[in-house]
C-alpha positions in Angstrom: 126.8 120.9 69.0 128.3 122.8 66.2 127.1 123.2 62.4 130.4 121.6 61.6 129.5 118.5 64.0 126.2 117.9 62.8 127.2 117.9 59.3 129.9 115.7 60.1 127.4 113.3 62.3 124.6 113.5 59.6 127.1 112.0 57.2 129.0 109.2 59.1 126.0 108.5 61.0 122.3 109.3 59.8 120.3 107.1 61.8 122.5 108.6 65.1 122.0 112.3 63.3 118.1 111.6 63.2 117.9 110.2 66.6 119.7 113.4 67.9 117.8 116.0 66.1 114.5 114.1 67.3 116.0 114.0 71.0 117.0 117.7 70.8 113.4 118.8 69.3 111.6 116.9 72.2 113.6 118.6 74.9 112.8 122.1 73.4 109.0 120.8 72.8 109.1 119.8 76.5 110.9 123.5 77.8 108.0 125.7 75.2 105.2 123.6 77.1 106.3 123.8 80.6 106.6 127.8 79.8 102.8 128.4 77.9 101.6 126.1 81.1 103.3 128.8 83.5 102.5 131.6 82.2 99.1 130.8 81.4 98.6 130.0 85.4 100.2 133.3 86.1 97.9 135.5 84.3 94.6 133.6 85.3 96.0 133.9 89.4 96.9 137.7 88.5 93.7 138.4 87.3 91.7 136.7 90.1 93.8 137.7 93.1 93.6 140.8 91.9 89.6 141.0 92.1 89.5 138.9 95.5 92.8 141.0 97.1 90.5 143.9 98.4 87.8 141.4 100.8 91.1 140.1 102.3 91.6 143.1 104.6 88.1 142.6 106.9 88.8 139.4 107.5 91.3 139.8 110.3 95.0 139.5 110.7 96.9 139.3 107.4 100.7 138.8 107.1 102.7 139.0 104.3 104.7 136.1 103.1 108.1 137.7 102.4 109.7 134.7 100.9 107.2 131.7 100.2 108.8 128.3 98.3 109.7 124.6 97.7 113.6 124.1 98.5 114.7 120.6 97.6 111.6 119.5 96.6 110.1 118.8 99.9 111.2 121.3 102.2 108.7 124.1 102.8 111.0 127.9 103.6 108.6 130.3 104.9 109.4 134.2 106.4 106.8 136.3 106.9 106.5 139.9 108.7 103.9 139.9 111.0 101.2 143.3 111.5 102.2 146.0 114.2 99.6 145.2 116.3 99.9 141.1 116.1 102.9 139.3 118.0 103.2 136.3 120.1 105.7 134.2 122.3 105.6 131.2 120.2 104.3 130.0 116.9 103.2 127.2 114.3 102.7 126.6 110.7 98.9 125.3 110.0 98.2 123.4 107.0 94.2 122.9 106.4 92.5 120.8 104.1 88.9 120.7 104.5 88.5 119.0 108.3 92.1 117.9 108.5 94.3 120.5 110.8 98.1 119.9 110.9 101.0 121.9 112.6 104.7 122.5 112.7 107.0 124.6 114.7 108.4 127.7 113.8 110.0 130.7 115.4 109.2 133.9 115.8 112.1 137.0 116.3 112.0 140.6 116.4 114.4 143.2 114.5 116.2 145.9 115.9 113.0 148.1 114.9 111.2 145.9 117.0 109.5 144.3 113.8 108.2 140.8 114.8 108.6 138.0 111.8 108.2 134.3 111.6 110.4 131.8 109.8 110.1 128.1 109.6 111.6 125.5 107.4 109.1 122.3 107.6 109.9 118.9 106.0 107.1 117.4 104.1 106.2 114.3 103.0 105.1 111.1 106.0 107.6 108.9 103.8 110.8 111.3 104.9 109.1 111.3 108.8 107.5 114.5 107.7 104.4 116.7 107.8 101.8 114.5 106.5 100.0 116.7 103.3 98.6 114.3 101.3 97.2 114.7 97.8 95.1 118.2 97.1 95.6 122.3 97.9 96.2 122.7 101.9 96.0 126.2 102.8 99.1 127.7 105.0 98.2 130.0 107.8 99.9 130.9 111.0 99.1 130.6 114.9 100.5 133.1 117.1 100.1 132.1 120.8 100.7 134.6 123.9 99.7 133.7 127.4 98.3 130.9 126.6 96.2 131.7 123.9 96.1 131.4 120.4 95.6 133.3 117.5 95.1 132.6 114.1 96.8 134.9 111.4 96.3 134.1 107.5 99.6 134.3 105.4 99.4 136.2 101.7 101.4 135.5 99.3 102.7 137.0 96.1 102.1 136.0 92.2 105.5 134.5 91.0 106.8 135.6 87.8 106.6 132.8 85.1 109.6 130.7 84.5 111.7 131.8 81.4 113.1 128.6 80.7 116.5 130.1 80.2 118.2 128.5 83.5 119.7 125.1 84.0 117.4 124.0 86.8 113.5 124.1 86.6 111.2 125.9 89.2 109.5 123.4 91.9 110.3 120.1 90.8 109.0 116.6 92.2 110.6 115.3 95.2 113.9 113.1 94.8 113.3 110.7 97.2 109.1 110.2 96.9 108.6 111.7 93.4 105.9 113.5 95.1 105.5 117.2 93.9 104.9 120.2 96.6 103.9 123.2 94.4 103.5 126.4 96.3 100.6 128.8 94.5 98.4 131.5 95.8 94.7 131.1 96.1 92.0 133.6 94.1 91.9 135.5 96.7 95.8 136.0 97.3 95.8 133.4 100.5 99.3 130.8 100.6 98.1 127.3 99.8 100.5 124.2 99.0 99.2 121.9 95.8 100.4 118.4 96.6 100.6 115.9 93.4 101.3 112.2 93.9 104.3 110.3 92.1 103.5 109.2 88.9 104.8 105.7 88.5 108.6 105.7 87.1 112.0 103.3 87.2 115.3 105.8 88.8 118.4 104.5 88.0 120.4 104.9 91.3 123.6 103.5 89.6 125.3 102.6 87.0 128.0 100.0 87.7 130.0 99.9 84.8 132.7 97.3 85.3 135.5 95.4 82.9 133.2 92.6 82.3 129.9 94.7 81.4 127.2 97.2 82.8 124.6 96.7 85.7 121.9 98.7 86.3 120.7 99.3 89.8 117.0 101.5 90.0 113.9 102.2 92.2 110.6 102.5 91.4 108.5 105.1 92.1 104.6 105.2 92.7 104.3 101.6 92.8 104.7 99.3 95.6 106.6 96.2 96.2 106.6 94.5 92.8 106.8 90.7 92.5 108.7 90.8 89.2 110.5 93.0 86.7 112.1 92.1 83.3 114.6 94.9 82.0 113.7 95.2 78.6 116.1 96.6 75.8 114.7 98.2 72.6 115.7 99.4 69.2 113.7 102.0 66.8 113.6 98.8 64.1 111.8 96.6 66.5 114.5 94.6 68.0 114.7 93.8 71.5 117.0 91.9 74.4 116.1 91.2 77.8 116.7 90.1 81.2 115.3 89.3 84.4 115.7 91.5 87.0 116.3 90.6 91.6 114.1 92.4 93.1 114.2 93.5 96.8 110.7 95.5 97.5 111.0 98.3 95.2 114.5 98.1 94.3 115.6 96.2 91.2 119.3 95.2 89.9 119.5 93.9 86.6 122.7 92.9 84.2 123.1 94.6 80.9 123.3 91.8 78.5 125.9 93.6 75.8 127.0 89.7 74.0 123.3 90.1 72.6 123.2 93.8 72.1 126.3 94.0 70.2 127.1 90.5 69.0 130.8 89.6 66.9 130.1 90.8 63.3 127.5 93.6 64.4 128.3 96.2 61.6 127.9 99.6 63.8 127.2 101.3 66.7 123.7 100.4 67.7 121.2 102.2 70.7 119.3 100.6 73.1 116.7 102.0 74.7 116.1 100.7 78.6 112.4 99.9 79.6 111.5 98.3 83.1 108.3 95.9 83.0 106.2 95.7 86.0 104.6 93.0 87.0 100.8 93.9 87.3 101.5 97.5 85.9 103.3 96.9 82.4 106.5 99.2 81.1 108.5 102.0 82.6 110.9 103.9 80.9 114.1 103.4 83.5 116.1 106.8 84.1 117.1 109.7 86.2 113.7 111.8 86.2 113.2 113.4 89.8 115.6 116.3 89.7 115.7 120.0 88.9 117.8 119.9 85.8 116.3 121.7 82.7 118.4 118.9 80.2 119.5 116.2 82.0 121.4 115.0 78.8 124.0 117.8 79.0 124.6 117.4 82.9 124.2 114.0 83.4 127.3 112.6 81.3 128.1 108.7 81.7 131.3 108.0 80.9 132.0 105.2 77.9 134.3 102.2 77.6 135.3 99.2 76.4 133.8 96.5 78.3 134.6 91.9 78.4 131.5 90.0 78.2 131.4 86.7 80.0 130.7 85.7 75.9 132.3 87.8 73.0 134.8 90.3 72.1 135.0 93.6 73.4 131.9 95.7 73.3 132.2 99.7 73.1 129.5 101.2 75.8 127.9 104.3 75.3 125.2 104.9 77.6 123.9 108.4 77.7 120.3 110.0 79.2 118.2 112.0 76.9 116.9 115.2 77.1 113.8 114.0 78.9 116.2 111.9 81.3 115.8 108.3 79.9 118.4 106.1 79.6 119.6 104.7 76.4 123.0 102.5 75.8 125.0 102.5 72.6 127.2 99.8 71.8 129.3 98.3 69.4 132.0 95.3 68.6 135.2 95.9 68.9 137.8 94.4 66.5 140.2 92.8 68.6 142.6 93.0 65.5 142.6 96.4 64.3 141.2 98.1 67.7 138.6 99.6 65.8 134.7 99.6 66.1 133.3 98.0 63.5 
């Protein structure tokens, strides 16, 4: 937003102006954190891989992962160049977490040189029907197999560089679907391993319906089961509050937006709501769009506004907007029928 804008905002509109400035400072907070937190993992892996790299090389076959990540936020891509003297007809990814062995398919091909690779792409996550890596650091290896035989080769990997925080998108983010996050990392002594994080309890909003006769809000939560009840709550900075009762279908809840009470005849300005979810047996959410890879989800994520019917009232103006941390808030005001202006 321009100087002029703000200016211009922080005169018509302070309490909006202060709420903007706040949002604006948290998002930055949020980006400076996520940096310091990156780069201090980078240097404390660069310094220890660098002392553990040189015991890797008597411990048998090594390959080196070429290209080692987290597409999508649950699909493992993997290429790695296999040693001159190791090859095989056929191998598999191993994931190893203490006593727990699991294995996927992948492929192994040959360049014109006569260099042999292997590539996979592996879904994880048992909730998407895939490889079944639960919580903790499972180390990635390969298994070569020829005549019937199998051999094991370790995979290592390579320090990433720390994320600038420049981009539009964040590196590794939680699964979409689960909320679950798959972090790839190398171990102290320069070995792939895969950190997996459970989902933190959240409400997604998977839409948005906003019709001529108001708003519904449709979500999912995350990290939680089946819940027996949820109330969508609406809250003010002053203290004021709305709410309604949300249908529930396992972990899906759909709730009506009740904009009569949030912006009744008479109401003076534009006023913002924020949107909370409360659990039954676990207590509030804040309901929005936060498993994704955007860096500010306010400035991607645009919800259109409009004037809206109430069953009860006049026309209501809706504004609702995410923040910079990916909540959802609604703005509303009355409309005078009269003039056509918000009051």
């Amino acid at each position: 937003m321009s100087v002029s804008r703000y200016l211009r905002l922080a005169r018509t509109d302070p309490v909006g102006f202060a709420r903007r400035v706040r949002e604006e400072a948290e998002a930055e907070a949020t980006r400076f954190k996520r940096r310091v937190r990156q780069e201090s993992r980078d240097a404390v892996r660069t310094a220890v891989g660098r002392s553990g790299a040189a015991r890797l090389v008597a411990r048998g076959p090594l390959a080196e992962a070429a290209y080692f990540a987290i597409l999508d936020g649950c699909t493992l891509n993997l290429h790695a160049r296999l040693p001159n003297d190791v090859g095989g007809d056929g191998a598999e990814i191993v994931f190893t977490l203490r006593n727990r062995e699991l294995r996927a398919p992948a492929i192994v091909t040959r360049d014109v040189l006569g260099q042999a690779s292997v590539s996979a792409a592996v879904l994880l996550g048992a909730e998407l029907g895939g490889v079944h890596v639960g919580e903790g650091s499972w180390r990635v290896a390969l298994v070569l197999r020829s005549d019937g035989a199998e051999r094991l080769v370790r995979l290592r990997g390579r320090l990433r560089t720390a994320d600038s925080g420049d981009g539009p998108t964040i590196t590794d983010p939680s699964c979409a679907r689960t909320g679950t996050r798959f972090t790839p990392k190398v171990s102290s002594s320069g070995l792939c391993l895969i950190s997996v994080t459970p989902p933190a309890p959240s409400a997604e909003v998977t839409r948005l319906k906003v019709k001529a006769s108001g708003i519904e809000i449709e979500g999912r939560l995350v990290g939680l089961g089946p819940a027996p009840g949820v109330i969508v709550r609406f809250k003010t900075g002053g203290g004021a509050g709305h709410q309604t009762i949300a249908a529930t279908d396992g972990t899906v809840f759909r709730a009506r937006i009740p904009l009569e009470e949030m912006a009744p005849d008479g109401a003076s300005k534009e006023r913002v709501w924020d949107v909370f979810a409360d659990v039954e047996g676990h207590g509030l959410l804040r309901v929005g769009r936060h498993l994704h890879d955007l860096r500010d989800p306010r400035r991607t994520l645009r919800l259109p506004q409009r004037a809206v019917a109430p069953p009860i009232g006049g026309l209501v103006r809706v504004r609702p907007y995410y923040t910079g941390a990916g909540d959802l808030s609604v703005a509303c005001a009355h409309i005078d029928t009269f003039s056509g202006a918000t009051r």
